[in-house]
C-alpha positions as CSV (number, residue, x, y, z in Angstrom):
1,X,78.8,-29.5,54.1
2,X,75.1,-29.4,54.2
3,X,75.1,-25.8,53.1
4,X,77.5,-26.8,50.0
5,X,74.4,-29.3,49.4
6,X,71.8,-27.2,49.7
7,X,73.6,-24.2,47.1
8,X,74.0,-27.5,45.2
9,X,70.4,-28.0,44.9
10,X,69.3,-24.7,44.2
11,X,72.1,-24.5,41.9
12,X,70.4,-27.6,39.9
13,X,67.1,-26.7,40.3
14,X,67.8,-23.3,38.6
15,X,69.7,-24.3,35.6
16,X,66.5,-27.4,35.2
17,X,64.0,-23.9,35.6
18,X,65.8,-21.7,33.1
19,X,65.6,-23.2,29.6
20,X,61.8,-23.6,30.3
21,X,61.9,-19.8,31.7
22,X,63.9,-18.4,29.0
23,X,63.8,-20.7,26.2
24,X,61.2,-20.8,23.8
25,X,59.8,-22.1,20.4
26,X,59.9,-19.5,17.3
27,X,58.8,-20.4,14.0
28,X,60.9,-18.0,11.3
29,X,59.3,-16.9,7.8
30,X,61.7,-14.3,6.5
31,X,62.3,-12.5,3.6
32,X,65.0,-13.9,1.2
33,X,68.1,-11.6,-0.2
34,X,69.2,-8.2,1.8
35,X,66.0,-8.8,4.2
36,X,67.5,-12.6,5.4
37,X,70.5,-10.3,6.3
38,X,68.6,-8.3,9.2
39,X,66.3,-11.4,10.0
40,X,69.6,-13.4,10.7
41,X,70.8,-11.2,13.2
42,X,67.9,-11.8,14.9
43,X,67.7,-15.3,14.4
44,X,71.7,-15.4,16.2
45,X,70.8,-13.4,19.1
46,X,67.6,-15.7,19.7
47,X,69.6,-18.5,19.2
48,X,72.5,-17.0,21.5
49,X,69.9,-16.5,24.2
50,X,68.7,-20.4,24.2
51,X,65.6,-20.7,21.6
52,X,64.4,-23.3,19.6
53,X,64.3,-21.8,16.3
54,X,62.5,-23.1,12.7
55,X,62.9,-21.0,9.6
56,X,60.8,-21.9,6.8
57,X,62.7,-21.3,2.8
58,X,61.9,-21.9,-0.7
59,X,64.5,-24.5,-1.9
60,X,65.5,-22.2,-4.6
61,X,66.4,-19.5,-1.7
62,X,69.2,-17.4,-2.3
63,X,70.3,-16.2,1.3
64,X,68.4,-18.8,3.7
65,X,70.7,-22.1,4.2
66,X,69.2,-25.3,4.1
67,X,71.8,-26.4,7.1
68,X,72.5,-24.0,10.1
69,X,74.0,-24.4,13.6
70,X,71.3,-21.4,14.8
71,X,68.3,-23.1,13.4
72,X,66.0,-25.8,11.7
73,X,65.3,-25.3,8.5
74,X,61.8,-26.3,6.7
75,X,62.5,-26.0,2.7
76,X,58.9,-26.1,0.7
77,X,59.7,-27.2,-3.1
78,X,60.4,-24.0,-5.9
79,X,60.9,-23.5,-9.4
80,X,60.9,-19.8,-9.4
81,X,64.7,-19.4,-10.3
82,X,64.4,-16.8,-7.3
83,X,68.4,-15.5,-7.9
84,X,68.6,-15.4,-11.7
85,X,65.1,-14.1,-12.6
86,X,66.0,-10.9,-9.5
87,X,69.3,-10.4,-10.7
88,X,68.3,-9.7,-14.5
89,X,65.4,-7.6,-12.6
90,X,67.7,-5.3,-11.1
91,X,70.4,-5.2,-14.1
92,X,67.2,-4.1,-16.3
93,X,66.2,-1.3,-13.7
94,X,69.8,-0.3,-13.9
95,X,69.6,-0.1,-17.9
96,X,66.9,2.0,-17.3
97,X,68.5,4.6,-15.2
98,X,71.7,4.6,-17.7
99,X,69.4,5.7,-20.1
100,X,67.9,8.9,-18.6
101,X,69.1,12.1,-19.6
102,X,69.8,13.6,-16.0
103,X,69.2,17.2,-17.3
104,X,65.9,16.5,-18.9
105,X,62.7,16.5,-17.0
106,X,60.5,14.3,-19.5
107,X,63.1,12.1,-20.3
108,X,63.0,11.6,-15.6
109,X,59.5,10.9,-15.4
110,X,59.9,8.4,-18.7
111,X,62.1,6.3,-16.7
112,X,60.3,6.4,-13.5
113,X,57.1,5.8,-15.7
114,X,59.2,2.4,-17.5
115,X,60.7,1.3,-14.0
116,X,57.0,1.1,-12.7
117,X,56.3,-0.8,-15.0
118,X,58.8,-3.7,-14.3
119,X,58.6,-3.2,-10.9
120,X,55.2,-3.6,-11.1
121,X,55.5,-7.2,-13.7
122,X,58.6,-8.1,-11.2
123,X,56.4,-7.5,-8.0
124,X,53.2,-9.1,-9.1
125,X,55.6,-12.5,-10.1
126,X,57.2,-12.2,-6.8
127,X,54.5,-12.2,-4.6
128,X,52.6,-15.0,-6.7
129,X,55.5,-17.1,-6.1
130,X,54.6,-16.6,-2.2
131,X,51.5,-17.0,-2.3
132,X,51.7,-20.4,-4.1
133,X,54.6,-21.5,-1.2
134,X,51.4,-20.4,1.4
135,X,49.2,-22.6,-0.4
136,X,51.6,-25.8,-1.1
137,X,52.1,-25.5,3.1
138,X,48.5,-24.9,3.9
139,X,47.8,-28.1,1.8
140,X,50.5,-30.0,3.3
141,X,48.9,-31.8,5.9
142,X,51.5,-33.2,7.7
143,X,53.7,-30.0,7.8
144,X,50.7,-27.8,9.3
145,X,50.1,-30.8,11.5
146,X,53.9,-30.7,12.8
147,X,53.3,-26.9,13.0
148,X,50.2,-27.7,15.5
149,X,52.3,-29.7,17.4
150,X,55.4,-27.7,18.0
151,X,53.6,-25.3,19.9
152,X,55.4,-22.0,18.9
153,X,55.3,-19.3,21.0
154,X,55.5,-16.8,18.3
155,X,55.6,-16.2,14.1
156,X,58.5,-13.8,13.3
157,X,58.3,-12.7,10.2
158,X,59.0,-10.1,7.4
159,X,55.8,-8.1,6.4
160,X,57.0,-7.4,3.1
161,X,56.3,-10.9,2.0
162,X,52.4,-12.1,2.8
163,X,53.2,-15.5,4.0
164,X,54.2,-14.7,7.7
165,X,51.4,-13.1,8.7
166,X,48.6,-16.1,7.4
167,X,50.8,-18.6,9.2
168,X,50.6,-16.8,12.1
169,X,46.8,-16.4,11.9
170,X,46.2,-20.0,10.8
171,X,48.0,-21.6,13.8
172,X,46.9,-19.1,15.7
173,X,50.4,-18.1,17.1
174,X,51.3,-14.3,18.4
175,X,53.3,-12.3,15.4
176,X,56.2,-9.7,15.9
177,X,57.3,-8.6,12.6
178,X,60.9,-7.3,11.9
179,X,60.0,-4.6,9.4
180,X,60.3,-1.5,7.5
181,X,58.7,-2.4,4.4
182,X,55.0,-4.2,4.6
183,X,53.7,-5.9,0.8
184,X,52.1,-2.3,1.0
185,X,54.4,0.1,1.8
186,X,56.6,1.9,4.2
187,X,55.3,0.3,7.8
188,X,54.2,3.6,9.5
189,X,51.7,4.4,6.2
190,X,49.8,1.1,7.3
191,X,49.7,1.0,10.9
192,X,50.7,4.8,12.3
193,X,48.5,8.4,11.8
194,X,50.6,10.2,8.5
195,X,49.3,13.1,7.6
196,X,50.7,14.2,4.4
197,X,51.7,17.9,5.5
198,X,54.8,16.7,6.8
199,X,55.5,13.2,6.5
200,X,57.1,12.8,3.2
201,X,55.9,9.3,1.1
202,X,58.3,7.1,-0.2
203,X,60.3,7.6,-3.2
204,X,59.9,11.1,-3.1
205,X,63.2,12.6,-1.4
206,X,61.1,15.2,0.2
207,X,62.0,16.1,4.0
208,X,59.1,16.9,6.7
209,X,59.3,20.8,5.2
210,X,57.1,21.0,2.6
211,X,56.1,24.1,0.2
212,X,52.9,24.1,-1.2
213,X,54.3,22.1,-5.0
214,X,56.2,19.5,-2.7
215,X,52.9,18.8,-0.2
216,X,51.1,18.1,-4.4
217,X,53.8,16.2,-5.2
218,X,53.3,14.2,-1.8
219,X,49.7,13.2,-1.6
220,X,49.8,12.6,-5.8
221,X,52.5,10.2,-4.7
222,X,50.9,8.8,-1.8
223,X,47.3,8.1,-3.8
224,X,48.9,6.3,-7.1
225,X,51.9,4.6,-5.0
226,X,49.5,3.3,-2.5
227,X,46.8,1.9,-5.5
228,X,49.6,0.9,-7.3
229,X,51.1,-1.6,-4.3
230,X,47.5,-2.5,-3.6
231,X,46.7,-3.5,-7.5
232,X,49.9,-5.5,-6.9
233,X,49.4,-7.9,-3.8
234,X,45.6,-7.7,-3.3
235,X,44.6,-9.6,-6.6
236,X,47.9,-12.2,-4.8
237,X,46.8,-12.7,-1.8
238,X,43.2,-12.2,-1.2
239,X,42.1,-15.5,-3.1
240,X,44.2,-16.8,-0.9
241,X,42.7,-15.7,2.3
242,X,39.0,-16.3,0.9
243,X,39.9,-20.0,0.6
244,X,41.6,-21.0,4.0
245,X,40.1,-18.2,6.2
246,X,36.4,-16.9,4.7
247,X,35.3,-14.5,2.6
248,X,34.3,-12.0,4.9
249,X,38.1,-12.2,6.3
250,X,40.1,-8.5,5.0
251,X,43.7,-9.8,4.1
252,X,45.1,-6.5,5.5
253,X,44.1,-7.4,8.9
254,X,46.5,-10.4,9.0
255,X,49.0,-7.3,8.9
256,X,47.6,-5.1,11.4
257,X,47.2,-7.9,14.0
258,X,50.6,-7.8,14.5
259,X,51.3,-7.9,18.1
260,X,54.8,-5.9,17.4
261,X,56.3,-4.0,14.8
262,X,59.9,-4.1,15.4
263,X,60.8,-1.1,13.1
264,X,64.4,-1.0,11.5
265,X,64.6,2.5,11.9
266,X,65.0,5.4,14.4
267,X,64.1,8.9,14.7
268,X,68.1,9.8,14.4
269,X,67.5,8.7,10.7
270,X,63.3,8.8,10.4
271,X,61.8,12.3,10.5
272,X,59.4,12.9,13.6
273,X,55.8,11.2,12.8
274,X,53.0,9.8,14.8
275,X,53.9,6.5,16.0
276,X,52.0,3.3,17.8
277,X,52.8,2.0,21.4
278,X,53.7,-1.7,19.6
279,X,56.3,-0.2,17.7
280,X,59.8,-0.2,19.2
281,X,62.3,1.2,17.0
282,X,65.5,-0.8,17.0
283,X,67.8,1.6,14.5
284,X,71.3,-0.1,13.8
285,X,70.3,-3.2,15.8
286,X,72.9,-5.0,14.1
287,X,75.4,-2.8,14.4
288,X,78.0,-4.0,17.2
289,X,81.9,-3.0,17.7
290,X,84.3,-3.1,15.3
291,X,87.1,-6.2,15.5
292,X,90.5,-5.8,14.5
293,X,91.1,-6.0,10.5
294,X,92.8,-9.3,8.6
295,X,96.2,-8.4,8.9
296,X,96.4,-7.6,4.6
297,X,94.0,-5.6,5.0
298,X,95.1,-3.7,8.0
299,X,98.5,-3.1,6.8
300,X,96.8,-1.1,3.3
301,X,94.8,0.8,5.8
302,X,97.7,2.0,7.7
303,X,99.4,2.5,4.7
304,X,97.3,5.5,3.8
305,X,98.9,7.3,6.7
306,X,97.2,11.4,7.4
307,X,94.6,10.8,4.8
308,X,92.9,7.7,5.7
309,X,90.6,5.7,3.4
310,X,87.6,5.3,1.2
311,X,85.5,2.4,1.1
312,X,83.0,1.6,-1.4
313,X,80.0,-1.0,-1.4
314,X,77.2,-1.4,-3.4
315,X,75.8,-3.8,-1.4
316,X,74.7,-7.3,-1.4
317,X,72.8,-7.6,-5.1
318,X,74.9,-4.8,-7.3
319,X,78.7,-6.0,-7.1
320,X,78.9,-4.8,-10.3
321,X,78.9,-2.1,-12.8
322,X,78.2,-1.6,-16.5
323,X,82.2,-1.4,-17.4
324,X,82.3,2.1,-18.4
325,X,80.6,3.3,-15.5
326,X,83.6,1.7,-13.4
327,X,86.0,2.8,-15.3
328,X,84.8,6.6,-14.1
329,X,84.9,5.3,-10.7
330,X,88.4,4.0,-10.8
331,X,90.0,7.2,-12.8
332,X,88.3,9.5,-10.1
333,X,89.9,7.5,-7.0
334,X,93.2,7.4,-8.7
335,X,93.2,11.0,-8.2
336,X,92.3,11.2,-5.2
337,X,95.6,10.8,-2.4
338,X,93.4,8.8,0.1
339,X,93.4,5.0,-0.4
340,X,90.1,2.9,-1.5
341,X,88.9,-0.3,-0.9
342,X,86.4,-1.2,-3.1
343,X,84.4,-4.4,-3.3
344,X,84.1,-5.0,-6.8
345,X,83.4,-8.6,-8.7
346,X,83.0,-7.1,-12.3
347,X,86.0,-7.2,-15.1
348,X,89.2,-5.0,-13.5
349,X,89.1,-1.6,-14.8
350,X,92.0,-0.7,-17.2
351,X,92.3,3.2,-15.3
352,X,92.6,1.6,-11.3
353,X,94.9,3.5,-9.2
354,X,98.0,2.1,-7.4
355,X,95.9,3.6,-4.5
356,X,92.5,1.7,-5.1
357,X,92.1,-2.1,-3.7
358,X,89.3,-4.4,-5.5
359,X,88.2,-7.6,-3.1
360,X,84.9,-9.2,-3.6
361,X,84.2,-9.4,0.3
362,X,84.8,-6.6,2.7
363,X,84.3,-6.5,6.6
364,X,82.1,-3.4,6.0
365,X,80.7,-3.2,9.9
366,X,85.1,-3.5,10.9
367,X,86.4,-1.2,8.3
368,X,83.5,1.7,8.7
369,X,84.6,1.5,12.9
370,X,88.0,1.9,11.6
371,X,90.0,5.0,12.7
372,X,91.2,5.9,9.4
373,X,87.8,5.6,7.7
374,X,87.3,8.7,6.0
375,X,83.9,8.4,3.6
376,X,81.5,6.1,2.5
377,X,81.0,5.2,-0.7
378,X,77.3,3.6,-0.6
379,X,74.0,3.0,-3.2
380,X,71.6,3.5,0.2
381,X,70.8,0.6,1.9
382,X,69.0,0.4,4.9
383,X,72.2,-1.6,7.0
384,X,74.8,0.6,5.1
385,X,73.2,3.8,6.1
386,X,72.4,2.6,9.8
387,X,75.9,1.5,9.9
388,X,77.1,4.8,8.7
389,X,75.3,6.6,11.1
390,X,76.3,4.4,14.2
391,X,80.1,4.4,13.5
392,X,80.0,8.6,12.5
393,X,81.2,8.0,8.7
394,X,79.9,10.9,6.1
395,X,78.6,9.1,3.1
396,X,79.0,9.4,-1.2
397,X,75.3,7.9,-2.1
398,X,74.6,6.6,-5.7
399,X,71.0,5.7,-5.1
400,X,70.0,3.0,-7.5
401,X,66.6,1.5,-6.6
402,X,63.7,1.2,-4.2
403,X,64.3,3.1,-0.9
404,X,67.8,3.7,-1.9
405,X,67.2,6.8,-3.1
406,X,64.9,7.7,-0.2
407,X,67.3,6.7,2.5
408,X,70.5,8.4,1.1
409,X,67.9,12.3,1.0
410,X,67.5,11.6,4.7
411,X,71.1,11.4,5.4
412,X,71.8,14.3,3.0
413,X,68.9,16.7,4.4
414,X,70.6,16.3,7.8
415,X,73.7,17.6,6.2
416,X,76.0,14.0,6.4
417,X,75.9,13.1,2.4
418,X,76.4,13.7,-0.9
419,X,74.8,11.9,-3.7
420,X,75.3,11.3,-7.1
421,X,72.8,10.4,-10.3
422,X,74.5,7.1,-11.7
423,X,73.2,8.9,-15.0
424,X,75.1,11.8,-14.8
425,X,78.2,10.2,-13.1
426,X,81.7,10.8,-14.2
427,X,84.9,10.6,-12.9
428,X,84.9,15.0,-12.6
429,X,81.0,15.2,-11.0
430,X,82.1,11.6,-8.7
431,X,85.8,13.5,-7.2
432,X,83.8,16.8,-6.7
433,X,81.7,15.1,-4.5
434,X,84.5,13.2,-2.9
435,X,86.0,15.9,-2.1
436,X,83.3,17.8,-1.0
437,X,82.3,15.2,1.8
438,X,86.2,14.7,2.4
439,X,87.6,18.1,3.1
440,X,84.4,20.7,4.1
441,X,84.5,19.2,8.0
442,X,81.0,20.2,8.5
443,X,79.6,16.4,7.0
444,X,81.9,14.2,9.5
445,X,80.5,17.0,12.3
446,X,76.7,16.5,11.2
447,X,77.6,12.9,11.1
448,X,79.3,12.1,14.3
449,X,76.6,14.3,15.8
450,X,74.1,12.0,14.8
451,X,76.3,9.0,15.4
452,X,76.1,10.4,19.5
453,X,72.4,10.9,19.5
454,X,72.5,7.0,17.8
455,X,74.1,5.8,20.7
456,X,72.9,7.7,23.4
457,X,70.0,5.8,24.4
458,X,68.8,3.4,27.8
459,X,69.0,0.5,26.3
460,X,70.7,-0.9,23.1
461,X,68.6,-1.4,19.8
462,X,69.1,-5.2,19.8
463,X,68.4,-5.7,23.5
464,X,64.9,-3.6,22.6
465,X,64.4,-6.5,20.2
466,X,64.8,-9.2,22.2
467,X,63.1,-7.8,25.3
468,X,59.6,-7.4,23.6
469,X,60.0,-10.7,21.3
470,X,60.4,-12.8,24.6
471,X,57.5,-9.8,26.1
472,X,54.9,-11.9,23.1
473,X,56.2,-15.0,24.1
474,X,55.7,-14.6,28.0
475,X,52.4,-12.9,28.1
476,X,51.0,-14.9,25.0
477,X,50.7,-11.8,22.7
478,X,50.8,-8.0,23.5
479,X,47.1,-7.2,22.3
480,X,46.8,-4.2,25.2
481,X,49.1,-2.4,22.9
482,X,46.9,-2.4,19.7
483,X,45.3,0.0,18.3
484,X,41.5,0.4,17.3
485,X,41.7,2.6,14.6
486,X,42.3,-0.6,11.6
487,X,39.4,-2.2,12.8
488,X,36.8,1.1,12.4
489,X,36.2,2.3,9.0
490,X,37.3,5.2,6.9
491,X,34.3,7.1,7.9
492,X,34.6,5.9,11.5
493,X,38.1,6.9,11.9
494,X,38.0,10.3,10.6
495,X,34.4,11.3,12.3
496,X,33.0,11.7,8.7
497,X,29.1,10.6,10.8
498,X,30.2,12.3,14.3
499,X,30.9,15.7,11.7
500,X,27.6,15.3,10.0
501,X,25.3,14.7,12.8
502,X,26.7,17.8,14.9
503,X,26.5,19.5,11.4
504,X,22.4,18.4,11.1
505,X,22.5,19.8,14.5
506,X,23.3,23.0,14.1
507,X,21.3,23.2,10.4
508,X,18.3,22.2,12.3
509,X,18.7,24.7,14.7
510,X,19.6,27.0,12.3
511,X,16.2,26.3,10.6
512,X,14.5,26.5,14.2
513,X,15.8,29.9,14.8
514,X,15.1,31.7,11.4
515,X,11.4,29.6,11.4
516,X,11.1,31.2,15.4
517,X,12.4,34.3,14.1
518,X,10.1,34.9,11.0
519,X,7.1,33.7,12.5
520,X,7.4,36.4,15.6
521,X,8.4,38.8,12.6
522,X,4.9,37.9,11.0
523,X,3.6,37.9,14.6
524,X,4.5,41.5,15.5
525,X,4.5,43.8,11.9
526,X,2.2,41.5,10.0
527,X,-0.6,41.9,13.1
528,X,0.1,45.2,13.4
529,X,-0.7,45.9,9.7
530,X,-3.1,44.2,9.6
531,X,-4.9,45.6,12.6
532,X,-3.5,49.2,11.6
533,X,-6.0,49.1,8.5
């Protein structure tokens, strides 16, 4: 008996300790649309694992609801018209690409020239919009007072939106970022060594072997895309910083500081590049195993028998087509004998096959882990092509916009895609490449081999995430981990004053020498001239 009482009152003094161990407080400022998508993954496993969780949203947000069992919600006023204003963005980008002649090389760089330009007018709105929401909170009294209180333990936050990072810096809070994209760029351009020989910048499609035209093309693209995103946010967010933080304050720092990057990549889909001890790379984090079907939806999947089945998704914010652009789609899987379930909102195309399935929600993660899944129809998304890669599918890519295009040349350059220009597309070019990823084996082999190399690691992407989250949160940041080189200078960093010194050293004793050298000369034949007559 008085040992059952004594494993009683360990037993209760245990469970007391643990929420206090375990549980902490984690203030949330994500990024709306595809981004929310990772960032609530996160938020569930946090929440799964007993943390107090806020996430702050615009009350226009599109993704990001108000009311959640996983966390409380703080909702700052909007009037952006976030969904309709992004949606006519991307529908307008799409017109653009339509309009390109595939074939022609002035009519390409036209269009990339004109998509520039909106993404730049579309960019510049956006991140105006946040940087108001950062000021209407950092005027709020009462909210940053609340924010004080609360204590958090850490900011988690998207770095491709500015507001995260200030927050973090004016409550003075540890940051982890969930991240690939930073308001300037692909992550590793801001924070890691990239030397343009063989890291290839973003948007280009180039792989990490580069002739001497593509290694041109590379650092041409790295100087105007880099001014380009910097013309963009700094003219934002800087007046911003100079009003709540100093003048003398750089606004990149606030991005730098970051204690970790948690990097929604891996080196099974990433090319190998320098990296930085505080970034852990947690590739296909949300990818977990695949549950059994709805019962309709498993009986047309069986249904297909030997040949299996195509899926098709264009993601989250593109569930539709320009109608004669579906109607290629549709006329190329009716030929095909596989079947297709395709998520699809638009108007039904007048050509769909007895063998083609149109719902406007799929259980992408459950049918891609499906036996019979045979190919991937995708645009490129970061999830999608993770997803692909963890479950072994071979992908179809139609790359629409932003690192779409990038993502699907990384698959395809390790031999596990096809892709297809939506400008070009028909239903003759869309079956050839069906068939090409369906029936030559050798992009299911590349595939599944990087599918094993995906999975064969110590621990699991998402228990990386969580382990150096709570790592900030127990040892009050992670500060040992970061880097030097953003505080020093450009001419610091690269040595341009160490070079020039040792180079004044050797001039002057270059100069020594030859003054040494001609004054012995003068010395010896001179005097003996002289002397001689």
């Amino acid at each position: 008996m008085k040992t059952y009482c004594l494993s009683l009152i360990t037993f209760t003094l245990l469970s007391v300790q643990l929420p206090s161990a375990s549980g902490g407080k984690i203030l949330v400022f994500p990024l709306d649309g595809s981004h929310w998508v990772n960032m609530k993954v996160l938020v569930e496993e946090l929440h799964a694992r007993g943390h107090n969780i806020t996430v702050i949203r615009a009350s226009d947000s599109w993704y990001i609801s108000e009311k959640s069992p996983l966390y409380t919600s703080v909702t700052l006023p909007s009037h952006g018209e976030f969904e309709q204003n992004f949606e006519k963005f991307l529908f307008l980008q799409l017109e653009l690409l339509l309009q390109a002649d595939p074939v022609s090389f002035w009519s390409h760089i036209w269009t990339h020239i004109q998509m520039k330009r909106v993404i730049l007018k579309q960019f510049t709105h956006f991140h105006k919009k946040v940087s108001e929401l950062v000021v209407q909170m950092f005027e709020d009294e009462n909210l940053m007072q609340s924010f004080h209180a609360a204590k958090y333990d850490v900011v988690l936050t998207d770095p491709g939106i500015g507001g995260g990072a200030m927050l973090a810096r004016r409550l003075q809070v540890p940051l982890v970022f969930n991240v690939r994209w930073t308001i300037l760029g692909e992550a590793h351009f801001l924070i890691a060594p990239s030397p343009l020989a063989y890291i290839p910048y973003t948007a280009t499609e180039l792989t990490d072997k580069m002739t001497f035209t593509q290694r041109v093309k590379n650092v041409l693209s790295f100087v105007i895309g880099m001014y380009t995103l910097s013309s963009i946010t700094e003219p934002v967010y800087k007046p911003v910083v100079r009003r709540y933080f100093g003048p003398d304050v750089d606004y990149s720092t606030f991005f730098l500081d970051a204690d970790i990057w948690l990097m929604r990549n891996d080196f099974i889909f990433e090319f190998p590049r320098p990296t930085m001890p505080n970034i852990v790379y947690m590739g296909g984090f949300q990818c977990k195993p695949a549950e059994p079907l709805p019962t309709d939806l498993e009986e047309f999947v069986q249904s297909s028998g030997e040949h299996g089945v195509i899926m098709m998704t264009l993601g989250t914010l593109l569930a539709k087509l320009p109608q004669h652009i579906a109607e290629e789609i549709a006329a190329a899987f009716a030929q095909l004998p596989q079947k297709v379930i395709w998520r699809y909102v638009g108007q039904r195309p007048a050509n769909l096959g007895n063998n083609t399935l149109l719902i406007k929600w799929l259980p992408q993660k459950d049918l891609l882990g499906h036996p019979k899944m045979r190919v991937f129809v995708t645009h490129g998304g970061t999830n999608g092509v993770q997803e692909a890669i963890h479950y072994g599918v071979p992908v179809v890519g139609i790359p629409l916009f932003f690192d779409q295009p990038d993502n699907l040349s990384r698959v395809r350059a390790k031999g596990a895609a096809v892709t297809v220009n939506i400008a070009a597309l028909n239903r003759h070019i869309f079956k050839e490449a069906l068939a090409t990823v369906l029936y030559n084996s050798s992009y299911k082999a590349n595939m599944q081999t990087l599918s094993r190399l995906h999975r064969d690691q110590p621990m699991k992407p998402m228990e990386q995430a969580m382990f150096w989250i709570e790592y900030v949160m127990r040892h009050k940041g992670a500060h040992h981990l970061q880097t030097q080189a953003h505080k020093m200078s450009w001419f610091a960093y690269n040595c341009v004053d160490v070079i020039a010194a040792l180079l004044a050293v050797v001039l002057l004793i270059t100069l020594i020498f030859f003054s040494v050298v001609r004054l012995l000369w003068r010395m010896i034949f001179v005097g003996k001239k002289v002397k001689h007559d």
